[in-house]
C-alpha positions as a Markdown table, in Angstrom:
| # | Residue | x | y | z |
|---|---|---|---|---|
| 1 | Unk | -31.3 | -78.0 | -91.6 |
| 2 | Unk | -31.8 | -76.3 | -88.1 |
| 3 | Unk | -29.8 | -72.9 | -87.5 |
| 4 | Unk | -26.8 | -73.7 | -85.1 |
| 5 | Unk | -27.2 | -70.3 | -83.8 |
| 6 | Unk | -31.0 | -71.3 | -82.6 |
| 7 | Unk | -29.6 | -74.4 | -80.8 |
| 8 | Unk | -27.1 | -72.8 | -79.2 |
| 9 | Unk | -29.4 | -70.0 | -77.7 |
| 10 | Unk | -31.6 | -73.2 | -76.9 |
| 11 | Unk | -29.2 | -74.6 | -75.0 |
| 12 | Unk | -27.9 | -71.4 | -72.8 |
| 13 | Unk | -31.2 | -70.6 | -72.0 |
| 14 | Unk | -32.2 | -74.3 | -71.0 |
| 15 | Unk | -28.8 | -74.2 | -68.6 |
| 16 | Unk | -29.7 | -70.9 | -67.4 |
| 17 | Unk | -33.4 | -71.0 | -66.5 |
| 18 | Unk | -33.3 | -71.7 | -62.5 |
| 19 | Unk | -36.2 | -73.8 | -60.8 |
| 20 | Unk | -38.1 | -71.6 | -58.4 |
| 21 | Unk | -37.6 | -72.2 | -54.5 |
| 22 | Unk | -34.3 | -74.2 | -54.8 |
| 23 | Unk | -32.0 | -71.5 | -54.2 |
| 24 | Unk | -30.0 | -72.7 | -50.8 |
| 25 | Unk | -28.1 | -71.0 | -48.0 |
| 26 | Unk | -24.6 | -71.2 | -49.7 |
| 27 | Unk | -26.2 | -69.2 | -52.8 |
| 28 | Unk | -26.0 | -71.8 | -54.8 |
| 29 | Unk | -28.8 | -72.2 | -57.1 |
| 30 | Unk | -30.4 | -74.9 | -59.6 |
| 31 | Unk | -31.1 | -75.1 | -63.1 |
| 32 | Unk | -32.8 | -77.3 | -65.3 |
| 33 | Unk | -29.2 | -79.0 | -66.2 |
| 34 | Unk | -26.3 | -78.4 | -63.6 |
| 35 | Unk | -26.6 | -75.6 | -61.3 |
| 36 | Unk | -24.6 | -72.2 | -60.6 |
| 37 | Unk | -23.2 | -70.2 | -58.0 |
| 38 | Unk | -24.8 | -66.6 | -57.3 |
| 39 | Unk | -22.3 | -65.6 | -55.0 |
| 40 | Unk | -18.5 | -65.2 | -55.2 |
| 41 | Unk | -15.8 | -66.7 | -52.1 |
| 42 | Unk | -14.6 | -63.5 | -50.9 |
| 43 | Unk | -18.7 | -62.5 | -50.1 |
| 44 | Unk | -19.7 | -65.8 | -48.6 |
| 45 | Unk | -16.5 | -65.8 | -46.4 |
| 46 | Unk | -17.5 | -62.0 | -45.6 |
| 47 | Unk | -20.9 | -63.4 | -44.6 |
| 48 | Unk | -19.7 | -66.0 | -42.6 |
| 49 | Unk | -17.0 | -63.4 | -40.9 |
| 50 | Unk | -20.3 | -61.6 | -40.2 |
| 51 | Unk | -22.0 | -64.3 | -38.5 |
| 52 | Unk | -19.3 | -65.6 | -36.4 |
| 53 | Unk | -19.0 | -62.0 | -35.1 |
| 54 | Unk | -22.4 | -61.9 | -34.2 |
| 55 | Unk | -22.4 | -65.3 | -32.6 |
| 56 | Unk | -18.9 | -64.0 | -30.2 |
| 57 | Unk | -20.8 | -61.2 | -29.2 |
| 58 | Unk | -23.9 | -62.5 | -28.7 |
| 59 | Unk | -21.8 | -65.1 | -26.2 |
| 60 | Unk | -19.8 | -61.9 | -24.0 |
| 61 | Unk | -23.1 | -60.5 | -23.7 |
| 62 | Unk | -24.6 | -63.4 | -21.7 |
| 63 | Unk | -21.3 | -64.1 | -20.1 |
| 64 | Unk | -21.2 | -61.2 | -18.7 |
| 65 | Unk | -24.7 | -61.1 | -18.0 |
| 66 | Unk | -24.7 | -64.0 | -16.0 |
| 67 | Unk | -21.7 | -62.1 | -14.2 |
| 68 | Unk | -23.6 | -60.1 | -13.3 |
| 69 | Unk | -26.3 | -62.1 | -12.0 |
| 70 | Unk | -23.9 | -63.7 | -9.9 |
| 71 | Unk | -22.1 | -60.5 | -8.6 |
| 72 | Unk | -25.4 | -59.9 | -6.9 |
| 73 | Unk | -24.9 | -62.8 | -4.6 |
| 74 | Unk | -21.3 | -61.7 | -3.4 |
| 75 | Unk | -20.2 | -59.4 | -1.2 |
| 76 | Unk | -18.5 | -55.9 | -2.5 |
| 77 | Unk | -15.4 | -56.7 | -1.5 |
| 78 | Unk | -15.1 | -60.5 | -3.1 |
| 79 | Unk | -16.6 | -58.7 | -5.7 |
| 80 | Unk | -13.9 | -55.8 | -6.2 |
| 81 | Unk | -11.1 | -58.3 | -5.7 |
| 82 | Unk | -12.7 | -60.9 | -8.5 |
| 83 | Unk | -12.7 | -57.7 | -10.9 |
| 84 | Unk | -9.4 | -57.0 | -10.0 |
| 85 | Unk | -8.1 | -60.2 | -10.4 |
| 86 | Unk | -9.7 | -60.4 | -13.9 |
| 87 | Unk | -8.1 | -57.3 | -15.0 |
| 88 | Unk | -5.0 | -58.5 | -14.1 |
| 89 | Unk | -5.2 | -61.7 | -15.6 |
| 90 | Unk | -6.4 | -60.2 | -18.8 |
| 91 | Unk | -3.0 | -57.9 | -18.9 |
| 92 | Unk | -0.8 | -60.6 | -18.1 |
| 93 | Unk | -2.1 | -62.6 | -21.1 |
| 94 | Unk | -1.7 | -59.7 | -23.2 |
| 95 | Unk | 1.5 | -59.0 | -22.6 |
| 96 | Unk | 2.7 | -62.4 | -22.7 |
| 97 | Unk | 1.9 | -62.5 | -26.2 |
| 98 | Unk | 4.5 | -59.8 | -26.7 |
| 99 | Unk | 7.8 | -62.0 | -27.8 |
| 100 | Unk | 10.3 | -60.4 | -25.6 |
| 101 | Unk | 8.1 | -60.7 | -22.5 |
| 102 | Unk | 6.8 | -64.3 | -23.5 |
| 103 | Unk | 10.8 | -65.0 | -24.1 |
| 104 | Unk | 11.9 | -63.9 | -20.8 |
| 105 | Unk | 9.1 | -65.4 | -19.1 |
| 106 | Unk | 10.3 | -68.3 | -20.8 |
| 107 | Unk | 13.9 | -68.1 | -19.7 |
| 108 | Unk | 12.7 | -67.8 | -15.8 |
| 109 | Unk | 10.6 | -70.5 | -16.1 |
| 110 | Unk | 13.0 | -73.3 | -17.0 |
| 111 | Unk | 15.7 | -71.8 | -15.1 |
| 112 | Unk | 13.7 | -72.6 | -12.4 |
| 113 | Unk | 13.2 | -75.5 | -13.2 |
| 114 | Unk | 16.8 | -76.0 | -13.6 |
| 115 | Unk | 18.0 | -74.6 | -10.6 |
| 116 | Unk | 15.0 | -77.1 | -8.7 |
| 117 | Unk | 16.2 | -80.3 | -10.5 |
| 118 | Unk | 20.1 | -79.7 | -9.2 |
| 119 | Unk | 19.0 | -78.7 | -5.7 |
| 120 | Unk | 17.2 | -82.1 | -5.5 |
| 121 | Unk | 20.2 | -83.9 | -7.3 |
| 122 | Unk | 22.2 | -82.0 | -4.1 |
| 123 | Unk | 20.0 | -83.4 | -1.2 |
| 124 | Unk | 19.8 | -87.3 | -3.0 |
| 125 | Unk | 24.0 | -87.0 | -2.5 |
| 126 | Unk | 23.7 | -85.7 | 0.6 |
| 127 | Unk | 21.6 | -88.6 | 1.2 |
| 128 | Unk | 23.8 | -90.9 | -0.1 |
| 129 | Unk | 26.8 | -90.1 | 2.0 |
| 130 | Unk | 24.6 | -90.2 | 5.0 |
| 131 | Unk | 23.7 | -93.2 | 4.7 |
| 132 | Unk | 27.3 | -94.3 | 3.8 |
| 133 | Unk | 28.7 | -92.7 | 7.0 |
| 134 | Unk | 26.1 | -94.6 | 9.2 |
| 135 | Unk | 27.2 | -98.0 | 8.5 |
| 136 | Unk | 30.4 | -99.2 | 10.2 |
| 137 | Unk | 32.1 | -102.3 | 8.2 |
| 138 | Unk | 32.8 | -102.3 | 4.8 |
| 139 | Unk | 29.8 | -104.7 | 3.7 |
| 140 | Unk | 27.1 | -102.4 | 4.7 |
| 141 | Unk | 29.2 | -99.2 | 3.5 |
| 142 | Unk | 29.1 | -100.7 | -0.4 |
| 143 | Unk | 25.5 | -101.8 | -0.1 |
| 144 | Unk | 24.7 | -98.1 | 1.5 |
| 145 | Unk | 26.4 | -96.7 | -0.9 |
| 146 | Unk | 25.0 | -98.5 | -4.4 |
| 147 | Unk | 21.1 | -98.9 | -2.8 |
| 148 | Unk | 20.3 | -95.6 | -3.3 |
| 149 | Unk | 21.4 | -94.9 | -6.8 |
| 150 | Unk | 20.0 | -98.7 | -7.7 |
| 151 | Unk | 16.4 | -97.2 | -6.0 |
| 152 | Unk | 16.6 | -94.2 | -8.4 |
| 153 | Unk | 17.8 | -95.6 | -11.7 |
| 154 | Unk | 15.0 | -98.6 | -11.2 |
| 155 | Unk | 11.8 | -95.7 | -10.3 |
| 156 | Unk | 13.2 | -93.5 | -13.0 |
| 157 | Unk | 12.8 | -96.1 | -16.0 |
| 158 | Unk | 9.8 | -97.6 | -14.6 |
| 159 | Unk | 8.3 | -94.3 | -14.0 |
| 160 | Unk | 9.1 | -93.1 | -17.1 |
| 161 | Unk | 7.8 | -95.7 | -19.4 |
| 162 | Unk | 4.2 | -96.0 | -17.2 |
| 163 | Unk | 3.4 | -92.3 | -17.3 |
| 164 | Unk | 5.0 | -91.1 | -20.5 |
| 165 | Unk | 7.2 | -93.0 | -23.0 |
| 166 | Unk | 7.7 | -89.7 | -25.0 |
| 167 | Unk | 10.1 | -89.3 | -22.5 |
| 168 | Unk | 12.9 | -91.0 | -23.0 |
| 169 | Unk | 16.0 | -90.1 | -24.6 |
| 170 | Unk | 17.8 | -87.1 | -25.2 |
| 171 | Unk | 14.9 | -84.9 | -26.9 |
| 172 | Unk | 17.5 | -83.0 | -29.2 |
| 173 | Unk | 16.9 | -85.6 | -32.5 |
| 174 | Unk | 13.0 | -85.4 | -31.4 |
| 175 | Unk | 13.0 | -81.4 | -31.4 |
| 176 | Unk | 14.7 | -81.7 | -34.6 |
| 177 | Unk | 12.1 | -83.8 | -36.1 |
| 178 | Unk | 9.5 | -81.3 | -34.7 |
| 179 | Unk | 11.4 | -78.2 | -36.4 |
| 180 | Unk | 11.4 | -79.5 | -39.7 |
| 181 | Unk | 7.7 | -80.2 | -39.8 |
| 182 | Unk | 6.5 | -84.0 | -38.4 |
| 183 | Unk | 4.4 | -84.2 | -35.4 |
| 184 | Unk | 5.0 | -86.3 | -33.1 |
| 185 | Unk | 1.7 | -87.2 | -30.9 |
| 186 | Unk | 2.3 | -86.8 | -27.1 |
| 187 | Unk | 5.5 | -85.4 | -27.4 |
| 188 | Unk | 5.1 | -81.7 | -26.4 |
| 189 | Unk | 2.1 | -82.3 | -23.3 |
| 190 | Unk | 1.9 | -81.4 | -19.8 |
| 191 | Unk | 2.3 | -85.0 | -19.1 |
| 192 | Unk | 5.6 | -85.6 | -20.4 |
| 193 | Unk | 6.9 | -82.5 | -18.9 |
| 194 | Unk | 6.2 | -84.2 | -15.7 |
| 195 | Unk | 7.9 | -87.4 | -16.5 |
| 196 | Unk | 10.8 | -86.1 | -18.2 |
| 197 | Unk | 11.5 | -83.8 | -15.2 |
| 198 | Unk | 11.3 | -86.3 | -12.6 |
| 199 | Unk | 13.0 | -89.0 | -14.6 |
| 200 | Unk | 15.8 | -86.9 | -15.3 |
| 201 | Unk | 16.2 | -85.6 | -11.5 |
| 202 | Unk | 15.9 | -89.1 | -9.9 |
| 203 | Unk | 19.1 | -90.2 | -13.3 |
| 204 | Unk | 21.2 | -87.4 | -12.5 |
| 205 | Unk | 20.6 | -87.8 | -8.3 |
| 206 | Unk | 21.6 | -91.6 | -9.0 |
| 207 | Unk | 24.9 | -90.3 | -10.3 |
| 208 | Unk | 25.0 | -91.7 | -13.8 |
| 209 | Unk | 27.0 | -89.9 | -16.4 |
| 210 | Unk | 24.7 | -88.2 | -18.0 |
| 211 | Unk | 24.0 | -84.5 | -18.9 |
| 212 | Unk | 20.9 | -81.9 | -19.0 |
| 213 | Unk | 21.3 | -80.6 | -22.2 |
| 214 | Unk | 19.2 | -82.1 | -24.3 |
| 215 | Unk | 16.6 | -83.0 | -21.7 |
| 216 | Unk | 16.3 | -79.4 | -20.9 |
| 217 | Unk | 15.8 | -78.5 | -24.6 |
| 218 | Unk | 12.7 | -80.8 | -24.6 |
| 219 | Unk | 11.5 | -79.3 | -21.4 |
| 220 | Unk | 12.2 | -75.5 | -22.1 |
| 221 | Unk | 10.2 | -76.6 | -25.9 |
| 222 | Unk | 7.3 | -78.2 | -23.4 |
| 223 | Unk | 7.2 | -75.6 | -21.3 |
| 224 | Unk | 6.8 | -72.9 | -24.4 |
| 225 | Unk | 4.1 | -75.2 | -26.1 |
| 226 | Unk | 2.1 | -75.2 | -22.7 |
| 227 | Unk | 2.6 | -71.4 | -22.6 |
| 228 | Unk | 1.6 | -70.4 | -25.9 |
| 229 | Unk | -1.4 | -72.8 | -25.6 |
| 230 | Unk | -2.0 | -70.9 | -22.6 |
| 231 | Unk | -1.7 | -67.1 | -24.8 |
| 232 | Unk | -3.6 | -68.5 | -27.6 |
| 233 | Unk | -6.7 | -69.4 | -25.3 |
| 234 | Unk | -7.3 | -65.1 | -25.2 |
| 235 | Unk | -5.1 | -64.4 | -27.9 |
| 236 | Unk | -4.1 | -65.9 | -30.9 |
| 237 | Unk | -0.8 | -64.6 | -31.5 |
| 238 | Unk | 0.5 | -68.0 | -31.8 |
| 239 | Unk | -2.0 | -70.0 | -34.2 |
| 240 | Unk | 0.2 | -69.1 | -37.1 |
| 241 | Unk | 2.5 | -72.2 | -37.9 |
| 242 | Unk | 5.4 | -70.0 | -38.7 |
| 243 | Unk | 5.4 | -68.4 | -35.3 |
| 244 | Unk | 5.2 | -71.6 | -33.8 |
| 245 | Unk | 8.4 | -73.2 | -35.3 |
| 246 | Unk | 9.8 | -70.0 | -34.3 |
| 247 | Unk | 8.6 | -70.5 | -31.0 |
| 248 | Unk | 10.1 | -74.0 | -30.3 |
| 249 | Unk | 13.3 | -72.9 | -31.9 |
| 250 | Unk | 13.9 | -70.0 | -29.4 |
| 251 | Unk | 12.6 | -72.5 | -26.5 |
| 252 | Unk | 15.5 | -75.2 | -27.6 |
| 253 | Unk | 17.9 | -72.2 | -27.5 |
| 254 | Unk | 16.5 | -71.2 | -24.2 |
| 255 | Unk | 17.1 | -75.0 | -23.0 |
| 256 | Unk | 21.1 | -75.2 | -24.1 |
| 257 | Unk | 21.5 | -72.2 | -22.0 |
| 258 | Unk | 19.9 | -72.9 | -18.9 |
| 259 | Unk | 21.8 | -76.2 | -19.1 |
| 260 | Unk | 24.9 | -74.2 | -19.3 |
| 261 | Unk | 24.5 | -70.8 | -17.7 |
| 262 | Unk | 25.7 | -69.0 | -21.0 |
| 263 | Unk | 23.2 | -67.3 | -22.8 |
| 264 | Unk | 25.7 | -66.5 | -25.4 |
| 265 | Unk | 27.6 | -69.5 | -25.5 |
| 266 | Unk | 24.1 | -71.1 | -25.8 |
| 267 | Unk | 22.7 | -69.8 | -28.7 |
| 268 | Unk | 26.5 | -70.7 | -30.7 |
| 269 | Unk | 25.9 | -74.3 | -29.7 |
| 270 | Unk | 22.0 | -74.0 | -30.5 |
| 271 | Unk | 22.6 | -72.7 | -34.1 |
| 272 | Unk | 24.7 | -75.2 | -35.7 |
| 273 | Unk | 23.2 | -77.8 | -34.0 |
| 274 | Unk | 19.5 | -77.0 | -35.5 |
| 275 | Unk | 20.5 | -75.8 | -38.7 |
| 276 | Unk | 22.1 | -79.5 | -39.9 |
């Protein structure tokens, strides 16, 4: 009878012996049976750290190389203003990562927007009666005075569903949806902004009972979205998930403000709103 002990070395050293010349990048290594790993996670992520390092400044170095290729065919004053503007760009991205600059930045934005959308509204009224006090019998005044609210409600569905369908509805159950985790595809892009914000000025100019709060929350969460994409391209402040829920819920606070010039009173409707 054999000696287990024997059989037992027999085996260890037949899974242990390695095949010369197979050892790969990943350092993992083969052996006559199954193959082992030479090299821990933590060092071939420190590796790869390494590399990638080496790789980002291997790129600024020709970037700013060919910079300065190109510098040589401009004149010193283009040149000085390009620099200039670069160094300023560079510190407003920087400091737009910071959250009570990105916030207020934020705030501006979409009252802006606000303020833009009811001064339209304004003029499309001023408009209407216009054109209500140029006709003289009472025919032409009903059909001047229904045409262009009939114009508007027709563009604004039609252009609504051609350019964006993600636009339409409130936006307050959508944002909802979006805080507690589900993405929804197309809902947060450049091109919804657009058609939510002319959709809702050419609704609210036709004079149909309807309100800007929960529009404005999906813009003002647009509008944060396409602002922290814009940090994140220099800085990555805002890759973290976490940050980014936070984000969205700050921008839907932001919205219920604008819509009703309380900042305060905003954020009181905002929190038991979300936190259903």
């Amino acid at each position: 009878m054999k000696n287990p002990q024997v059989n037992c070395d027999h085996m260890e050293l037949v899974q242990t012996s390695i095949i010369p010349g197979n050892e790969v990048q990943m350092g993992y290594q083969h052996t006559l049976m199954y193959g082992r790993y030479i090299r821990t996670l933590a060092e071939e992520a420190e590796e790869e750290a390494k590399r990638a390092k080496e790789i980002d400044k291997l790129r600024r170095k020709e970037e700013r190389q060919r910079a300065k290729e190109l510098r040589a065919y401009r004149g010193r004053c283009l040149s000085w203003l390009d620099n200039l503007f670069g160094w300023f760009w560079q510190l407003l991205i920087t400091k737009l990562g910071e959250d009570g600059i990105f916030l207020a930045v934020l705030g501006i934005l979409v009252a802006v927007i606000s303020f833009a959308q009811d001064y339209v509204v304004f003029q499309l009224n001023l408009a209407r009666i216009y054109l209500y006090d140029l006709a003289h019998d009472p025919t032409s005044k009903y059909f001047a005075w229904i045409s262009i609210p009939v114009l508007l409600v027709l563009f604004s569905s039609g252009f609504v569903h051609l350019v964006a369908p993600q636009a339409i509805g409130s936006g307050i159950p959508e944002m909802k949806t979006i805080l507690r985790g589900v993405i929804l595809k197309e809902y947060l892009s450049f091109r919804t902004f657009f058609a939510k914000c002319v959709g809702l000025t050419a609704t609210l100019g036709a004079g149909m009972p309807l309100g800007k709060e929960g529009p404005l929350v999906h813009i003002a969460s647009i509008v944060a979205t396409l602002m922290s994409k814009l940090v994140t391209s220099l800085d990555g402040i805002y890759e973290n998930e976490s940050r980014k829920t936070e984000m969205l819920a700050a921008a839907c606070a932001v919205g219920v403000s604008c819509c009703f010039g309380a900042p305060i009173g905003g954020m009181n409707v905002f929190l038991p709103m979300f936190s259903l």
